[in-house]
N, C-alpha and C positions, 0 to 999 in steps of 0.2 A: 296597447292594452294587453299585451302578453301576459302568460302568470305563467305561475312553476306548478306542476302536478306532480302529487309524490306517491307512489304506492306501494304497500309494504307485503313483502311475500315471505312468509313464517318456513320453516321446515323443520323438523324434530327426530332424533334421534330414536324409537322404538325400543320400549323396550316387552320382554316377555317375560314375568318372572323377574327371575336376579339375572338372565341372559342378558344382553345388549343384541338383540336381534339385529337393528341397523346402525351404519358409521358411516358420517362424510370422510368422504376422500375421494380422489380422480378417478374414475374407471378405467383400469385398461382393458382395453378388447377383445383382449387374451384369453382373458381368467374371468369377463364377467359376459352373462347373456342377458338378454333384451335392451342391446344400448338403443337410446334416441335416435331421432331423424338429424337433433341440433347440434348444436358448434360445442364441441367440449372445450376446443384451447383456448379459451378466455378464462377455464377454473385453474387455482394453483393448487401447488401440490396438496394441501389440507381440504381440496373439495371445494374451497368458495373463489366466488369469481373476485374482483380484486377494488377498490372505490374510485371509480374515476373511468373504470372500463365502458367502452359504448356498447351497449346492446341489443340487438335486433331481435325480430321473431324468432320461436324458437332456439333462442341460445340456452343452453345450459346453465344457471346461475348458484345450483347446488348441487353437488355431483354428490352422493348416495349409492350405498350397494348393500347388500343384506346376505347372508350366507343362501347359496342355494342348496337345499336338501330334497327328497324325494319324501313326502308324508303317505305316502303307501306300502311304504318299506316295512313287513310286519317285525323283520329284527331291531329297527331301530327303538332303542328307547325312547319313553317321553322326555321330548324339550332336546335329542340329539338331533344332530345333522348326519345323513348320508351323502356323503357330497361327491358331486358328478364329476362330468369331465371338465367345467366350466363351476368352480366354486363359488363364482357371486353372482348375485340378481342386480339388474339397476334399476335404484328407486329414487333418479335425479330430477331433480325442479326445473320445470323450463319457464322460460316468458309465452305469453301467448302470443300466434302468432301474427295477431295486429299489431301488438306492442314493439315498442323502442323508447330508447332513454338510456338517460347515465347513471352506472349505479350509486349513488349519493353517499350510502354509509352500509357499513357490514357489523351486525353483533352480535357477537358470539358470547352464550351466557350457558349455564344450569339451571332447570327447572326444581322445584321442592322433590320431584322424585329421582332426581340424580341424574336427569336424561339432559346430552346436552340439546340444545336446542339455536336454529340463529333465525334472523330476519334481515334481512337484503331492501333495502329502500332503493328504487329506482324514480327518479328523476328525469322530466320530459318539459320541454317548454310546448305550450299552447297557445295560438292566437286565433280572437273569437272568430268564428268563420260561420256559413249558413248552416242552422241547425241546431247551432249552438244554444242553451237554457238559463236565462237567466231571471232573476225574480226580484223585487222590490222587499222590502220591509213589510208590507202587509199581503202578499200572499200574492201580489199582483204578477204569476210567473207568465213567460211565453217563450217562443225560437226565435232566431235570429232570420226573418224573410230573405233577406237581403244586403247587401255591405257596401257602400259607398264608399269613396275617394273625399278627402276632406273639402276637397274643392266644390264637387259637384252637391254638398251640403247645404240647405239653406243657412242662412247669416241673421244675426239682429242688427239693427242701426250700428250700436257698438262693436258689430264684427263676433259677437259671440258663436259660435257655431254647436249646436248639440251633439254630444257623444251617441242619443238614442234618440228614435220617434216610436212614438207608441200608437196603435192604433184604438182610438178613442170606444171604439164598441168594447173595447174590454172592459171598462168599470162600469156602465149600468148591469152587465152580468154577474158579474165578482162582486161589487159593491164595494170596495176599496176605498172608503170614504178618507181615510187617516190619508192614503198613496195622496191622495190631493190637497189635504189640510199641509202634511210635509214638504211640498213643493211650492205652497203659499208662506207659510214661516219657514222656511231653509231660504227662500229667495227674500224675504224683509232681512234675516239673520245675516245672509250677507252681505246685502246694503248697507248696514248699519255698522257691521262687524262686529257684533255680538256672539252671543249663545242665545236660542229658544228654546224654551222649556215644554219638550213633550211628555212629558209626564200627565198619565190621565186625575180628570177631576183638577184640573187648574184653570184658573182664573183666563185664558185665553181663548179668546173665540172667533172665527171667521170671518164676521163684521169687522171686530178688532184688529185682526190683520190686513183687513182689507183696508181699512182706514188710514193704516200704516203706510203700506203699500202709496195708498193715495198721496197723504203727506209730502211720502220722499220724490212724488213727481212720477210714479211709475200707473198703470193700471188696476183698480183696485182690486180685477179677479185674476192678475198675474198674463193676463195677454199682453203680446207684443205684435209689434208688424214685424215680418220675417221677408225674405227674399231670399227670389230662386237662385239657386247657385249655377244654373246655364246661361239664363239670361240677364240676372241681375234688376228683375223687376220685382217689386213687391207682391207677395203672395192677396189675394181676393179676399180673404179674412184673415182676421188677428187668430195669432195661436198661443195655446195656454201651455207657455214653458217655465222652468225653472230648476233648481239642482236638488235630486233627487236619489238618497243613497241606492247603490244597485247593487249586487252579487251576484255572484257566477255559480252555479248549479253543477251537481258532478256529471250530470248526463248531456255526454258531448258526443257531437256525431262521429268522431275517431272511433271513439269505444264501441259505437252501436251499428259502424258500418258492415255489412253484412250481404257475400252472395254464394248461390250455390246452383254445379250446372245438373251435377250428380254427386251423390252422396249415400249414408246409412238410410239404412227403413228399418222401422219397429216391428219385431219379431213378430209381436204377436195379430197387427192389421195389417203391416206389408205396405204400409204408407210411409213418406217420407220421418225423419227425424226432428222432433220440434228444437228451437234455442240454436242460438249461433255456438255456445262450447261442443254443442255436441255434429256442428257441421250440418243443422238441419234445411230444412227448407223453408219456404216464406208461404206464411199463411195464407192461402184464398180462402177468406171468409164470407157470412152471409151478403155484407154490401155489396163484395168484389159479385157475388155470385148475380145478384139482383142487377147488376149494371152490366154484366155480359146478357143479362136475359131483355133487359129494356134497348139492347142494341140491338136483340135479335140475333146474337153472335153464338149461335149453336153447339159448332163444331169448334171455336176457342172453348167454352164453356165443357165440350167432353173432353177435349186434350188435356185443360186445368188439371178434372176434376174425377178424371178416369182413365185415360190412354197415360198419363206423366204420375201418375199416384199410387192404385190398387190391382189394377187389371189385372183379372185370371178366367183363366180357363176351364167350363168345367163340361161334363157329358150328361145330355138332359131328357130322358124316355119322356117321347113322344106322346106315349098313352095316358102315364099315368102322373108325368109332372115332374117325378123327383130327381135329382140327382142320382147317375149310375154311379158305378165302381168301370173304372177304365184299364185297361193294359194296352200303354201306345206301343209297345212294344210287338204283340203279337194282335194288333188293332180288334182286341176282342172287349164287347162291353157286354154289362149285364144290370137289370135293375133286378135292386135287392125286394122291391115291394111285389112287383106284378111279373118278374121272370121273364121280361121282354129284353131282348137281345139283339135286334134286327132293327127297329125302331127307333134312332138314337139319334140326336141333335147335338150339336157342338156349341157351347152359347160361352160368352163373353161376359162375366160381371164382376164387377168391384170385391177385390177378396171379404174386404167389409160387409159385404148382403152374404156372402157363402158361409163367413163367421155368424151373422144375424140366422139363416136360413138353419144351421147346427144349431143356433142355443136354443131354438124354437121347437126344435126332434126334440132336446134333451129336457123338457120340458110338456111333450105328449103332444104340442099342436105339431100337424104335419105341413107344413106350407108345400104347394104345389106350383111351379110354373106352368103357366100357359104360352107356350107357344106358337111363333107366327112368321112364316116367311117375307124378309123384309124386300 
């Protein structure tokens, strides 16, 4: 059940004006700054990598570089380059670093405003594996639980063995009634070796297939006796099988697999980075939250969601509740509201409550901590 996945990665030549700001070609190291982490020697001399090359995370696929200039330079004119000691910038296309595959085909064309531009198709073989998404004809989608060995499959009398088992709670949810009409006329159509007419408002109806069914000696709601594939005994009840078109789904667990030990934080809460492009972290959400609390698990629940996330530090008068003004330096504090200096707490909380505790001054309410020796 392998397939071919294909994905096409664009890149464009820039322009400014009547300038040509950027141009594929090879970087050298030399003459240009901010090279990649990735493998340049897979590109040839024109900047593209080549059809048939294998590629990994990180490679290189379109090498790019742009004149480097100084735009704070008040001599230079508009639209000139002052150029450094390093004349080019690189602005090369890499694969992500999950990806691999072959690159398939390379084409290199002009756009209507004269920039040239290519796209790079990279080719990867897929086989369905746990996780994977697949979905029926009428919207019936779900993941792959689990993958069997064809042996360990159950069987029909004729030796038939099913490519899929579906779990039966899925259709009085979905209501998928076509998913089951289809697999009643797809299994008479093949009996017979015909075509069936799915086509809506036609003369076909579920009695009528059933009927069918019955005629050719089969069951007339498409059950079979099935048997275990370990022990070779029949299964305790008839099950409702039959051939049933299926598709594969772009969201595979290659693409969506995802970890991270340390990483960015968002400038402005100091919490991790959300989305795998940007290296972020994995959500602890309200559920996750409510299932460390119904365990009782406390101090997992502040590592989560405070000690591994926002923690800061701030200095907390005593008196008067608010936040001081600190200098670790010459260990001297002061509160700006009440003048107290000597009185001073060291408290620990989520930079997220010290941003909430600021927009709340900037807004006239004065929130106050109260203070308690733990």
């Amino acid at each position: 059940m392998e397939h071919l996945k294909f994905r096409e990665l664009p890149a464009e030549e820039k322009q400014q004006g009547s300038l040509v700001v950027e141009g594929f070609e090879q970087p050298n190291p030399e003459t240009t700054s901010g090279m990649k982490r990735g493998d340049y020697s897979k590109l040839d001399t024109d900047g593209l990598v080549e059809p048939g090359s294998r590629v990994l995370g990180d490679d290189v696929i379109v090498g790019k570089t742009s004149p480097n200039f100084d735009d704070n330079d008040p001599m230079a004119p508009p639209g000139a380059e002052a150029y450094l000691s390093k004349t080019k910038k690189d602005c090369s296309l890499c694969l992500r670093s999950s990806e691999s595959g072959v690159v398939d085909t390379v084409m290199l064309s002009v756009n209507s405003k004269g920039s040239r531009f290519v796209k790079v198709k990279v080719r990867s073989v897929r086989i369905p594996q746990t996780g994977d998404k697949f979905a029926s004809r009428h919207g019936q989608k779900g993941t792959i639980g689990i993958t069997y060995r064809q042996e360990d499959m159950p069987f029909t009398e004729d030796g038939v063995v099913p490519d899929l088992l579906m779990n039966p709670h899925a259709v009085p949810s979905r209501m998928t009634i076509g998913h089951l009409v289809e697999c009643l006329l797809g299994k008479t159509a093949a009996i017979i070796g015909g075509e069936g007419d799915a086509t809506p408002f036609n003369d076909y109806t579920v009695s009528w297939i059933a009927g069918e069914l019955h005629r050719l000696g089969f069951e007339r709601h498409g059950n079979e006796r099935l048997y275990h594939g370990h022990t070779g005994l029949h299964m305790p009840s008839l099950i409702f099988i039959g051939p049933t078109y299926y598709q594969r789904l772009k969201h595979m667990v290659d693409d969506k697999i995802h970890a991270r030990a340390r990483g960015p934080v968002a400038a402005l809460t100091r919490q991790p980075m959300e989305g795998k492009s940007r290296e972020g972290g994995l959500r602890f959400g309200e559920m996750e939250r409510d299932c460390m609390i119904s365990h009782g698990a406390a101090r997992m629940l502040k590592e989560r969601l405070f000690d591994q996330s926002d923690a800061y530090r701030i200095h907390c008068c005593d008196i008067c509740g608010t936040m001081c003004v600190a200098d670790l330096q010459r260990l001297a504090f002061e509160c700006k509201l009440c003048g107290n200096s000597n009185k001073i707490s060291q408290v620990y909380i989520p930079y997220a409550c010290k941003l909430l505790l600021q927009e709340l001054i900037s807004m006239c309410i004065y929130p106050k901590l109260v203070l308690q020796v733990a």
